[in-house]
N, C-alpha and C positions, 0 to 999 in steps of 0.2 A: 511411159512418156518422158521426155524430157525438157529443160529448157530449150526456147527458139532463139538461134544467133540470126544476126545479123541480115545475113544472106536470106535467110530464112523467111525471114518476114516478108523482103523486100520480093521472094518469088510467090510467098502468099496472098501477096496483093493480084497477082493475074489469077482473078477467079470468074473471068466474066463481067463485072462488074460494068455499070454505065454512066460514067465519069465525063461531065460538061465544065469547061473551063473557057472563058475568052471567046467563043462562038465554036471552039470546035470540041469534038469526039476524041477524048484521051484513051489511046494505044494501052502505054505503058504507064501509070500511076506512078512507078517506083522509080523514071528514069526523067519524067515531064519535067520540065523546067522551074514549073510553081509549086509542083510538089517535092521534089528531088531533096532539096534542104534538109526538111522537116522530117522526109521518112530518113534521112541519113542520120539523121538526130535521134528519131525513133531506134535505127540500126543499131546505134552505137549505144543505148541505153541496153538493148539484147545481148551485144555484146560485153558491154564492163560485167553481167552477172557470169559472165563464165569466167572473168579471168581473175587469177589469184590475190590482186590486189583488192577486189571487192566484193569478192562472191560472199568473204562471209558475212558482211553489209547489206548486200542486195538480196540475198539469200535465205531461204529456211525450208527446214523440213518437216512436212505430215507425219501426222501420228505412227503411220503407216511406213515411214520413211525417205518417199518420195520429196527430192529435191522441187521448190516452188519459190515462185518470186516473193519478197519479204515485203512487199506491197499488196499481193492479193491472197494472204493468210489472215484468216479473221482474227479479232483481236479481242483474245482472252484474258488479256491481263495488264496492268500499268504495265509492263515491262513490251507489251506489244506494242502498244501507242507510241514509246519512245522508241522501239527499233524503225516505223515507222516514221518519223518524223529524222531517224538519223539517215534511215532510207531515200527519201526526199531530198534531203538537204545533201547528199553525198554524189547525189546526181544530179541535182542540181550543178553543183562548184564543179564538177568536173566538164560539164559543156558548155561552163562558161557565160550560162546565160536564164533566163527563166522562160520555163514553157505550161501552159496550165493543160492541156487535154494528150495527156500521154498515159492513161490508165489508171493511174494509182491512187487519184481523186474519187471517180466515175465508181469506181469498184463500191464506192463506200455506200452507194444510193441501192445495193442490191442486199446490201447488210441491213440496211434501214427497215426493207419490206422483210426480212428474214427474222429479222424485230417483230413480224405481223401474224407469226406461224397459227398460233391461236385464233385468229381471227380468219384467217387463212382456210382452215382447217374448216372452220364451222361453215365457209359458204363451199368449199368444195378441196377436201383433201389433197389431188392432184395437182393443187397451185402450191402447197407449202413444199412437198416433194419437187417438183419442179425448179423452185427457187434454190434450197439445199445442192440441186443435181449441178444446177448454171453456176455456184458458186464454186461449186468443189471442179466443175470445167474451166472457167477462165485460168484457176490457179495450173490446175495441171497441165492443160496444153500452155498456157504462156500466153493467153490471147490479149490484142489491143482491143481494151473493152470501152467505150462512150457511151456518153447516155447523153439522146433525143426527148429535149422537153420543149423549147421555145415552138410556140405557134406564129405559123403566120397572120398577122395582126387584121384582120376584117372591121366588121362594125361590133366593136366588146361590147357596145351596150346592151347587147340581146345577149351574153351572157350572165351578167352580172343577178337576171332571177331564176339562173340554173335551169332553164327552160326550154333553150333554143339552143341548140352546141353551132349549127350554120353551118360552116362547110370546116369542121375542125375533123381530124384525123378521127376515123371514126368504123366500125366494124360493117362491113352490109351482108355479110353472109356467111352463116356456119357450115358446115360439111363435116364428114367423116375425117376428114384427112387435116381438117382446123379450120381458125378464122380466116375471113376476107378483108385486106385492110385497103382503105380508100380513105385520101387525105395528104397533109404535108407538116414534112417537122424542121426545125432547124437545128445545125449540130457541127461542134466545132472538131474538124479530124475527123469525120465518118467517110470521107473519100480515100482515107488511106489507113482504117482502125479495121478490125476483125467482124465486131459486133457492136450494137450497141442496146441499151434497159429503153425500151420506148414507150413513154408514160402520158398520160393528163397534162396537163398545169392547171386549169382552171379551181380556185380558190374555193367556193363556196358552194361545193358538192350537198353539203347538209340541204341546199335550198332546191335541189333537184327534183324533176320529177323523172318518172318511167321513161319521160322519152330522151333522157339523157343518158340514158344504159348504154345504148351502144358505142358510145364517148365514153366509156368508166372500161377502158381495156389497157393491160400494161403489157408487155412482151418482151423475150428477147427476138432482134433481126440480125440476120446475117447479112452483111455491108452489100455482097455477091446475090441476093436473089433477085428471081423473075419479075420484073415488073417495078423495081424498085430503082430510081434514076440522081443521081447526086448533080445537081446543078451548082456550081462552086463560085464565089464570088473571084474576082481579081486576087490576085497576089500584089500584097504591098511590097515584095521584098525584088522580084523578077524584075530582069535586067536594069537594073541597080549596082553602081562600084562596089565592092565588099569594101573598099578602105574608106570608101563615104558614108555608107551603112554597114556599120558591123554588126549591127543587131539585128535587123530586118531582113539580111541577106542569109541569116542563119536560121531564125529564133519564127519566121511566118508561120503561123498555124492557119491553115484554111477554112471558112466556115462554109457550111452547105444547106441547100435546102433538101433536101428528103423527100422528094417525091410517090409515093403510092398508089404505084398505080395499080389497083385488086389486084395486091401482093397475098400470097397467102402463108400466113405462120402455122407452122404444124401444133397440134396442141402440146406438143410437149415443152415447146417452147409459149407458149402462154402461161403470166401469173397470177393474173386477174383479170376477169370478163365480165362488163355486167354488172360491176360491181361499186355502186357509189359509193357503199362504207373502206371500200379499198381505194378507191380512187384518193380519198378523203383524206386517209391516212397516209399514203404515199404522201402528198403535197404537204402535211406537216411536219412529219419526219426526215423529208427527202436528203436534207442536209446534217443529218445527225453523225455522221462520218467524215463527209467530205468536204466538209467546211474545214477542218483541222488542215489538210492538206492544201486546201485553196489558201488559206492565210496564212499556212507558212511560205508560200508563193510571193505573195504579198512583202512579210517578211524580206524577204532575199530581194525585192523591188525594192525595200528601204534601203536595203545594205547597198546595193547598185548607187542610190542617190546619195547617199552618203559620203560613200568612197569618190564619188566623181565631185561632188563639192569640194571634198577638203583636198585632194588631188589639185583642183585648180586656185586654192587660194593658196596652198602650199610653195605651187611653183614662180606666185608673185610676190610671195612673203607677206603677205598679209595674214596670217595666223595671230601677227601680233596685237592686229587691234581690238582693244574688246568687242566691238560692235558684230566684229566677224565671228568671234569664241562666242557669242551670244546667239547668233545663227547656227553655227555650228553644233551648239547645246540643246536648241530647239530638235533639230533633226534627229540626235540622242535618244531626245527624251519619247519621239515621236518612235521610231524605233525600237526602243525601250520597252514602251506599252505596249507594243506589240509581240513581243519578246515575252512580256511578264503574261498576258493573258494566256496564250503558247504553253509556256512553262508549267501554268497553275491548273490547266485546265486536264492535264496529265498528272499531277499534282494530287488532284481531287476529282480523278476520274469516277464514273459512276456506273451502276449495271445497269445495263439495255434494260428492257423488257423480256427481250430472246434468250438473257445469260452471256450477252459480249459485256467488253466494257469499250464505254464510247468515253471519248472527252468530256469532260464536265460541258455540260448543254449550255447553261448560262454566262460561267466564260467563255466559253468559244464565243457564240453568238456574241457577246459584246465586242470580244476580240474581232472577228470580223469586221461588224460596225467603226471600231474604233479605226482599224487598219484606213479602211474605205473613206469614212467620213473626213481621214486627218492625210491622205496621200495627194490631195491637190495644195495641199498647204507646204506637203514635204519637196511636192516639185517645183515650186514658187521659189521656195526659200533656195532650192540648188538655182536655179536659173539667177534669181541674185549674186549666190559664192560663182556662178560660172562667167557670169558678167556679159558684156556687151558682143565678145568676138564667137559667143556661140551664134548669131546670126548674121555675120559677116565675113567669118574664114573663109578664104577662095576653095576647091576642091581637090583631092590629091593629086590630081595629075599637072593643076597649073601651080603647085606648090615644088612636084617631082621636076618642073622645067625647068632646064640648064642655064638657059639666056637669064632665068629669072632666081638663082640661088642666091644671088649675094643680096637680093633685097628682104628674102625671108630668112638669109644667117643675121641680116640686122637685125629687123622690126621684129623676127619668132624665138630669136634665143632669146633665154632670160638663165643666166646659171649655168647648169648641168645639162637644162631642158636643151633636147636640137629642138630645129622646126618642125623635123619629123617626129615627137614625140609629142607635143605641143598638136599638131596636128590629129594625130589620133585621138589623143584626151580629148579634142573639141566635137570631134567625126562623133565618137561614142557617145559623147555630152547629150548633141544634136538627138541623134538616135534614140536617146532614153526620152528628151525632153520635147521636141518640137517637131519631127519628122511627122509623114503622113501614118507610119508605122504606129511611132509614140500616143496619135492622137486616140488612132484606133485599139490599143491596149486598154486608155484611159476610159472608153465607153463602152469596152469590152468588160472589162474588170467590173464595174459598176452594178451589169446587170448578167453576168456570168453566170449566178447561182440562183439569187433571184431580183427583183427590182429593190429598191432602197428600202419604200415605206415594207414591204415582206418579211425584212432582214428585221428591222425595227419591232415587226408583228413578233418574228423569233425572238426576238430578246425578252418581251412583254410575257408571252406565251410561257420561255422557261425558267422566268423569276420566282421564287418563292415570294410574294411578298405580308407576306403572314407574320412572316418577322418582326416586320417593320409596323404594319400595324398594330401589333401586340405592344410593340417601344411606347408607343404613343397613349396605345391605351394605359398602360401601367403610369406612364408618367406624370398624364395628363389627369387622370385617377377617373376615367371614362366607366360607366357601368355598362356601355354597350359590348360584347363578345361575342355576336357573330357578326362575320365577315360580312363586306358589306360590298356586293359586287363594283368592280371597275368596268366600265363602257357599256 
């Protein structure tokens, strides 16, 4: 096998596939209007690993020899974490922009359950073998892999005593030839991705009874099978200026909902069935990977507001005020922290349960956190350094009008700056901070990997804090020594 260019991808996408967008039936995924962007974005991510300026960046090789993406090689050692993360971040700068559901995230939620092999093993050996089989296939064919967790939202409160699953994606029939699956998922890129890990969410598996077994099923699905229909929301980026939107006209990722309709997964493609204790562990660990990658995303969002803040107070000379270096400092430092958790969490990497090593679990997660909880305060702060003309600049084409140049060579130079550069800086401004695009990143990013209080649960979950109460006891000269449960 080899790697998939470009082209490749883009004729893999005609497999069949049942693709709803805007009320009609998509033909062509690869050539549509609202998807076209995104998968050229996808294309050209196939592309940089074959060519000699970053193959040996994007790239690496199996034991065995075979050439595989440097994103979906598992990761045996600090020195994997950081190829990974140069991995990211090298494709990232190259397209110019940040995209979160293009594989090399997604992959890391299939390490997580491979972390499970023990546990695996004891409800039915042919799930830990199967997991091993999908992981060592995404790598060697090249596939665009997602993972399908967000449910479509009913009445939660029938699940909350693990009792009633309601109409959540859900098994109704085994056979010889596999499961029956009936139900709906939500998934960002699964209209134009290969495959995707389709799992649970529901939090509180321990509280379950018998009749939520057939809710406790994890799989992989092929994007392309019978029965299975991708309903897509609007595209925020279609028919849209590229010089008015320069991010949305590029950077749209599509979300879908997933419908199943008695789809059937062959069993080989099943990892878990049936199984509440797997169910249980997925949703704890799901993120034990792919959190690294999602908040270097994040990361590269800081670096975006940054650069556009000091860009725009550059160009009016206001650098010099302290009030302005004190904003500017803020975004540093906010940046920073997200930078140092990053760094430390490869730093003081730790081993799986399986024998990988994952990012240190408790910086990350904070790191997350921190990223998440302090990005509406990073975009505050740019909309202040961007000032009042990010929501008043006319659009490029009444800016590009003839009759009208000499009032934007007055009012739009300042310096060096034309009005066409001034322009763009404002268009992109716009794009990051206030478009309909911007808004939808901001409530995207929030609940992407899971909801806030979850994220929160992670941090809690993989603290030590034994430490700390030990400080206290020694200091405090306490005779109590054992732990004395939190919540």
């Amino acid at each position: 096998m080899a790697l998939m260019t470009g082209q490749q991808y883009r004729e893999s996408l005609n497999d069949g596939r049942e693709v709803y967008i805007d009320g009609e039936k998509v033909k062509n995924v690869a050539e549509h209007p609202s998807f076209k962007p995104i998968v050229d974005i996808k294309a050209r991510m196939y592309d940089m690993a074959q060519e000699p300026e970053f193959k040996d960046t994007l790239t690496t090789r199996l034991t065995d020899g075979e050439i595989v993406s440097r994103a979906y090689k598992i990761p045996e050692e600090k020195e994997d974490l950081a190829a990974i993360r140069n991995h990211v971040e090298t494709v990232l700068d190259e397209l110019g922009g940040v995209v979160y559901r293009v594989g090399d995230e997604t992959i890391g939620e299939m390490w997580s359950l491979y972390d499970a092999q023990d546990k695996l093993n004891e409800i039915d050996p042919s799930y830990a073998k199967n997991i091993k089989y999908h992981i060592d296939r995404v790598a060697r064919e090249d596939l665009f892999h997602v993972s399908a967790n967000t449910d479509p939202k009913g009445d939660r409160s029938k699940l909350f005593s693990g009792k009633d699953g309601g109409t959540l994606l859900h098994v109704v029939e085994e056979n010889d030839k596999g499961i029956v699956i009936q139900g709906a998922k939500f998934e960002t890129a699964a209209a134009y991705a290969h495959q995707a890990f389709v799992k649970p969410t529901i939090l509180d598996w321990n509280a379950g009874s018998e009749k939520m077994a057939p809710f406790a099923c994890g799989f992989i699905c092929d994007m392309g099978l019978p029965g299975l229909k991708h309903i897509c929301r609007t595209s925020l980026g279609t028919d849209r200026d590229e010089d008015d939107y320069p991010i949305a006209t590029k950077f749209e990722e599509i979300d879908t909902l997933l419908v199943f309709d008695h789809v059937l997964i062959p069993w080989e493609n099943v990892l878990f069935h049936r199984s509440l204790e797997s169910a249980a562990y997925i949703r704890s660990t799901l993120h034990r990977y792919s959190a690294f990658n999602y908040t270097l995303r994040m990361l590269r969002r800081a670096d975006y507001l940054l650069g556009t803040a000091l860009l725009n107070v550059e160009q009016t000379g206001l650098t010099q005020l302290q009030a302005v270096k004190e904003k500017v400092s803020q975004l540093i430092n906010y940046r920073e922290g997200i930078n140092a958790h990053l760094t430390a969490a490869v730093a003081e990497a730790e081993r799986s349960p399986g024998g990988l090593m994952m990012p240190n679990q408790s910086l990350l997660y904070t790191g997350r956190v921190f990223a998440l909880s302090n990005f509406p305060a990073m975009a505050h702060l740019t909309r202040e350094l961007v000032g009042g003309q990010l929501a008043v600049t006319p659009d490029s084409k009444t800016m590009a009008d003839p009759e009208l140049k000499e009032y934007f060579d007055r009012y739009y130079s300042v310096g060096e700056w034309t009005p066409d550069d001034r322009g763009k800086l404002l268009y992109f401004a716009r794009d990051l901070l206030n478009s309909s695009y911007a808004g939808h990143r901001t409530t995207f990013e929030l609940f992407a990997q899971s909801p806030p209080f979850a994220q929160q649960m992670a941090v809690f979950n993989n603290f030590d804090l034994e430490a700390q109460r030990d400080l206290v006891r020694k200091a405090a000269g306490l005779k109590l020594t054992k732990p004395v449960p939190v919540g």
